[in-house]
MARBA-3410 file (N, C-alpha, C, O; in Angstrom, 1 decimal):
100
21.0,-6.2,219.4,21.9,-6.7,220.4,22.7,-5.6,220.9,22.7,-4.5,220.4 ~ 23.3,-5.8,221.9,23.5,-4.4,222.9,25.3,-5.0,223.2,25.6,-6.2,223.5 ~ 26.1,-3.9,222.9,27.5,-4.5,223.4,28.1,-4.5,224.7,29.3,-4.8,224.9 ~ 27.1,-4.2,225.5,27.1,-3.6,227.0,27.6,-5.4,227.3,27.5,-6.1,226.3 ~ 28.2,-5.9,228.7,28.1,-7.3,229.2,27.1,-7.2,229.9,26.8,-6.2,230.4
26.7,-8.0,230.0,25.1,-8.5,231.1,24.4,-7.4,231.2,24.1,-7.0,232.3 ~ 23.8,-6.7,229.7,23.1,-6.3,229.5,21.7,-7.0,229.3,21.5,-7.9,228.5 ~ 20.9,-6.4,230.2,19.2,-7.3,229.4,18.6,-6.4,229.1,18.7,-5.3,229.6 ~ 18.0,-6.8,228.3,17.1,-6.5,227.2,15.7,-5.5,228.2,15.0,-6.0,229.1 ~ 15.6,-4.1,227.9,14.3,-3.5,228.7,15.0,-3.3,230.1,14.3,-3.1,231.1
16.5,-3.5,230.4,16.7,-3.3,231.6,16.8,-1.5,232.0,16.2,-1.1,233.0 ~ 17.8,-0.5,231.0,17.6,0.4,231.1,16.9,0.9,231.1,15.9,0.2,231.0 ~ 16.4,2.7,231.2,15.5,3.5,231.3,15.6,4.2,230.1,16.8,4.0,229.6 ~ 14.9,4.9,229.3,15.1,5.4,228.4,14.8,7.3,228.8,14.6,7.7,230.0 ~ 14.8,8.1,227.9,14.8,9.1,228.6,13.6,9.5,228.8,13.4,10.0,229.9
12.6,9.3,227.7,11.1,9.3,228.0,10.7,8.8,229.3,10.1,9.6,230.1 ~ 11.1,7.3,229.7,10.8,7.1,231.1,11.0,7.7,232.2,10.1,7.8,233.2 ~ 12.4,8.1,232.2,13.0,8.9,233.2,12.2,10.4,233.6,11.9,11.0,234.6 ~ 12.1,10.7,232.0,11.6,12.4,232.2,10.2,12.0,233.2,9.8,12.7,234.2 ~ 9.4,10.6,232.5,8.2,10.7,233.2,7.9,10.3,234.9,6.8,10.5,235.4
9.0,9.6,235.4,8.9,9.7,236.7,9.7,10.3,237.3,9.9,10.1,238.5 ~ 10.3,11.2,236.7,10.5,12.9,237.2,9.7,13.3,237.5,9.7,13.6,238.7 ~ 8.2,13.7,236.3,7.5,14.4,236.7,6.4,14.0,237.6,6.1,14.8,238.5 ~ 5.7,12.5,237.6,5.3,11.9,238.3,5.7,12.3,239.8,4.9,12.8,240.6 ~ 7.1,12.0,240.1,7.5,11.9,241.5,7.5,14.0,241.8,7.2,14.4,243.0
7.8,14.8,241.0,7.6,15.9,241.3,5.6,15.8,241.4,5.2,15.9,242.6 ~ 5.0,15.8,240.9,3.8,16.1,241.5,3.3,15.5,242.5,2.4,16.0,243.2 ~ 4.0,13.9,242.8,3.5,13.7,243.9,3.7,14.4,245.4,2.9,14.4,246.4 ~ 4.9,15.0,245.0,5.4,15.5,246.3,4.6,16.9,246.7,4.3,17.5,247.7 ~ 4.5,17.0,245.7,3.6,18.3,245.2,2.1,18.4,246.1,1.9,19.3,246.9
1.3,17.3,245.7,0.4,16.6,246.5,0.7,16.6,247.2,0.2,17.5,248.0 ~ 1.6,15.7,247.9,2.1,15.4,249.6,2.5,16.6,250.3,2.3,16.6,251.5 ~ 3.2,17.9,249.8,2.7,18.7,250.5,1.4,19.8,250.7,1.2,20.5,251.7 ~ 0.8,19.7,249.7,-0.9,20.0,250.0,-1.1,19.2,251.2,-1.3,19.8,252.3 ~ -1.1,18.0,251.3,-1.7,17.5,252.1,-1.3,18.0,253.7,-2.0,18.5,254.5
0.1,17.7,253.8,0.8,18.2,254.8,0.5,19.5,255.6,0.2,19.7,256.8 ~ 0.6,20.6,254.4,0.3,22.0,254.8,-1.6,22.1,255.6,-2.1,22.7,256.6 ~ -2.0,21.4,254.8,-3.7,21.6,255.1,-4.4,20.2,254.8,-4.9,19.9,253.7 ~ -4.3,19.4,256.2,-4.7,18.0,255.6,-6.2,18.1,255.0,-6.4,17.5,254.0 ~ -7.2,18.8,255.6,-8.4,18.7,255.2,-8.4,18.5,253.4,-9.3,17.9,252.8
-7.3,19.0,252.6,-7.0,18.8,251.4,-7.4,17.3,251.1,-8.2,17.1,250.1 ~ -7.0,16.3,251.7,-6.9,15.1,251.6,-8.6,14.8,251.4,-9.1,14.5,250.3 ~ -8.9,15.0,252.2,-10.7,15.0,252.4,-11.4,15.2,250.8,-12.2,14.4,250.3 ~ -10.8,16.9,250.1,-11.1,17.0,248.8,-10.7,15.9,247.9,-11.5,15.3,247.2 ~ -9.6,15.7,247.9,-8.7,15.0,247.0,-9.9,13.7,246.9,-10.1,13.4,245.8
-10.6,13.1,247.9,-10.7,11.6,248.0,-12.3,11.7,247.3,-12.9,10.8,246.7 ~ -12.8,13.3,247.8,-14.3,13.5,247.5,-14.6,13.3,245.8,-15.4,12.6,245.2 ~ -13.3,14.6,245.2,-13.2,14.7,244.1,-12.7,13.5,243.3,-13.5,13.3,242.4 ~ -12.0,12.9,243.3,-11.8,11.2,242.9,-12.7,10.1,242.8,-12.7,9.3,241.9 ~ -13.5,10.4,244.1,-15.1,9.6,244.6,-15.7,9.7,243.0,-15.7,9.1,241.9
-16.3,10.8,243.7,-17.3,11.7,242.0,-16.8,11.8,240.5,-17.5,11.9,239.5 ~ -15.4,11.7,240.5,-15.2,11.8,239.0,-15.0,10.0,238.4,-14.9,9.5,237.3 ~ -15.1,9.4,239.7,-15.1,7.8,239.3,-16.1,7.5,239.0,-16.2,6.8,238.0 ~ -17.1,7.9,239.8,-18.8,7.5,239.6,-19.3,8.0,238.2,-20.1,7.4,237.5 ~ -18.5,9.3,238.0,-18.8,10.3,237.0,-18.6,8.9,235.7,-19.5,8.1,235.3
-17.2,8.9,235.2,-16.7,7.6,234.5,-17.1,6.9,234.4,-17.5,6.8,233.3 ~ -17.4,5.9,235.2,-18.0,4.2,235.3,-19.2,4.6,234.9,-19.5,4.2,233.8 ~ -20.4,5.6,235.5,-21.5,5.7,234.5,-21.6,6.0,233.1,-22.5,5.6,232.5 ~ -20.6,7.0,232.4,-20.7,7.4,231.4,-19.9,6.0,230.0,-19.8,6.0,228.7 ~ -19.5,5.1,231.3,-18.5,3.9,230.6,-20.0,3.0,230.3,-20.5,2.9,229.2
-20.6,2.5,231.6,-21.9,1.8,231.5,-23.0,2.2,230.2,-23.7,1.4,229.6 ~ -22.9,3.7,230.1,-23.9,4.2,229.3,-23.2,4.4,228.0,-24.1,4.8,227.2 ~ -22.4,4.3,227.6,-21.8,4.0,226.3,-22.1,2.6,225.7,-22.5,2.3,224.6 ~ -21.5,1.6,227.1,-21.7,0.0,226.8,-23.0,-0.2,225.7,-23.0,-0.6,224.6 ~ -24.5,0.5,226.9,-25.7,-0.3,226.5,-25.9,0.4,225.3,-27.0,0.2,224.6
-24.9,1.2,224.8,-25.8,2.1,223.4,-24.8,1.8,222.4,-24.7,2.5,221.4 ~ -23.9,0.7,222.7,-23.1,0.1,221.6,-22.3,1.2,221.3,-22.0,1.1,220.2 ~ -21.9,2.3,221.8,-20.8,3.8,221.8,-19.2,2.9,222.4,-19.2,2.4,223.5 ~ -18.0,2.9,221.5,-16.8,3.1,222.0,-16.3,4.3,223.6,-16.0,5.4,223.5 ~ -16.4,3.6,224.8,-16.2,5.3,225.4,-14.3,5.5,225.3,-13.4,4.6,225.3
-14.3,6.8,225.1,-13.0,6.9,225.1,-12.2,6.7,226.2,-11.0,6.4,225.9 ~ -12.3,6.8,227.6,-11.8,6.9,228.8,-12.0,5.8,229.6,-13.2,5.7,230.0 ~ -11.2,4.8,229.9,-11.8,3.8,230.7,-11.3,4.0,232.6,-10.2,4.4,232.7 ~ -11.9,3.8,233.7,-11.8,3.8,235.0,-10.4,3.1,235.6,-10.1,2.0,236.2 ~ -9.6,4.1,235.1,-7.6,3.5,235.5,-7.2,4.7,236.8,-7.8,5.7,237.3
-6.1,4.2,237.1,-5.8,4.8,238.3,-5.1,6.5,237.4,-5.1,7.6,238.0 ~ -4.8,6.5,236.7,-4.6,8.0,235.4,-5.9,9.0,235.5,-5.9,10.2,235.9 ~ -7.0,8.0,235.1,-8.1,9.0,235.2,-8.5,9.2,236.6,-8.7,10.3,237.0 ~ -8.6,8.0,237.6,-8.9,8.7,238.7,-8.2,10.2,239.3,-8.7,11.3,239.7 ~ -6.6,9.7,239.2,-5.7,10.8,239.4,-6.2,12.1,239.0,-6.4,13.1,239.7
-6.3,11.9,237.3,-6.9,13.3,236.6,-8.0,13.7,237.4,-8.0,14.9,237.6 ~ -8.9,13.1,237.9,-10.3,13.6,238.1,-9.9,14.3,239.8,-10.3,15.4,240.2 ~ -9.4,13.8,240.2,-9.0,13.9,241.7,-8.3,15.1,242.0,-8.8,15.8,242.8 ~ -7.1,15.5,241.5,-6.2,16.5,241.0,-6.9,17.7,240.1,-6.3,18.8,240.2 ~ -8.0,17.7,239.3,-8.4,18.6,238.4,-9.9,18.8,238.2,-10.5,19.7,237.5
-10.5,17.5,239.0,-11.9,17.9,238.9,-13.0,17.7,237.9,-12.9,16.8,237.1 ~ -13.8,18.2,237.9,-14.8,17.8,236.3,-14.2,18.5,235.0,-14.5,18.0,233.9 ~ -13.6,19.1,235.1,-12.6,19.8,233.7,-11.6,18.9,233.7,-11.1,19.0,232.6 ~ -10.8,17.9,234.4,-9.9,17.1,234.2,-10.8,16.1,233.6,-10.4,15.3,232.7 ~ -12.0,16.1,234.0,-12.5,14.4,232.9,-13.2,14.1,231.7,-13.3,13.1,231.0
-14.0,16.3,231.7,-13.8,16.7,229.9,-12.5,16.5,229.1,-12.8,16.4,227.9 ~ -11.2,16.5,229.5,-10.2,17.1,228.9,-10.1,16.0,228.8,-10.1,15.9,227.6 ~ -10.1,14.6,229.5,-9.9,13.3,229.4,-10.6,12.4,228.2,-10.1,11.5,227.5 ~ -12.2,13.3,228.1,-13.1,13.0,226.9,-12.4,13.2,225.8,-11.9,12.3,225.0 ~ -12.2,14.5,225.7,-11.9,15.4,224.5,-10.7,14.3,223.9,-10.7,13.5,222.9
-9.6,14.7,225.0,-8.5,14.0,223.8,-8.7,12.6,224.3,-7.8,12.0,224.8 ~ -10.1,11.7,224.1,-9.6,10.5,223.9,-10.8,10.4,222.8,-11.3,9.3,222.5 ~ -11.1,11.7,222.3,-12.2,11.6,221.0,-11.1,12.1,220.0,-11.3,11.8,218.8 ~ -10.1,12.6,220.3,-9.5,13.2,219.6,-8.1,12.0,218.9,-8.1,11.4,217.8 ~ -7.4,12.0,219.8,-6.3,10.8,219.8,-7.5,9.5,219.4,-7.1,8.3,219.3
END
């Protein structure tokens, strides 16, 4: 119980959250000016996203039929990762989800 008045419960932020759409909203902007400076950027951004999704969803499919746990499921995180970093963002994605 919280001594605050008309406190609810999960209403605050905690600092973890905060730190994390800090950083969130700093990389977006981050992006948004790639884009801005050199839109053709955008073009990569959507290619490399394309391909590391297809990349995913096959290697999700092909875990399915062979009864394998895959570590990585097709979320808007991994797309991000894959889009932002490429085919080394969706090893790194493997890795620490063999790892964690």
């Amino acid at each position: 119980m919280s001594t605050y008045i008309g406190h609810k419960e999960g209403f605050f932020m905690d600092q973890n959250q905060m730190l994390l759409y800090i950083m969130v909203g700093g990389c977006g902007l981050c992006v948004l000016y790639g884009i801005l400076k050199r839109p053709s950027y955008l073009l990569v951004l959507l290619a490399r996203g394309g391909f590391c999704s297809a990349l995913i969803f096959f290697i999700h499919i092909y875990c399915q039929k062979n009864g394998i746990h895959a570590p990585v499921d097709l979320n808007i995180a991994s797309i991000g990762t894959g889009a932002l970093l490429g085919l080394p963002g969706v090893v790194v994605l493997y890795v620490l989800g063999c790892i964690v």
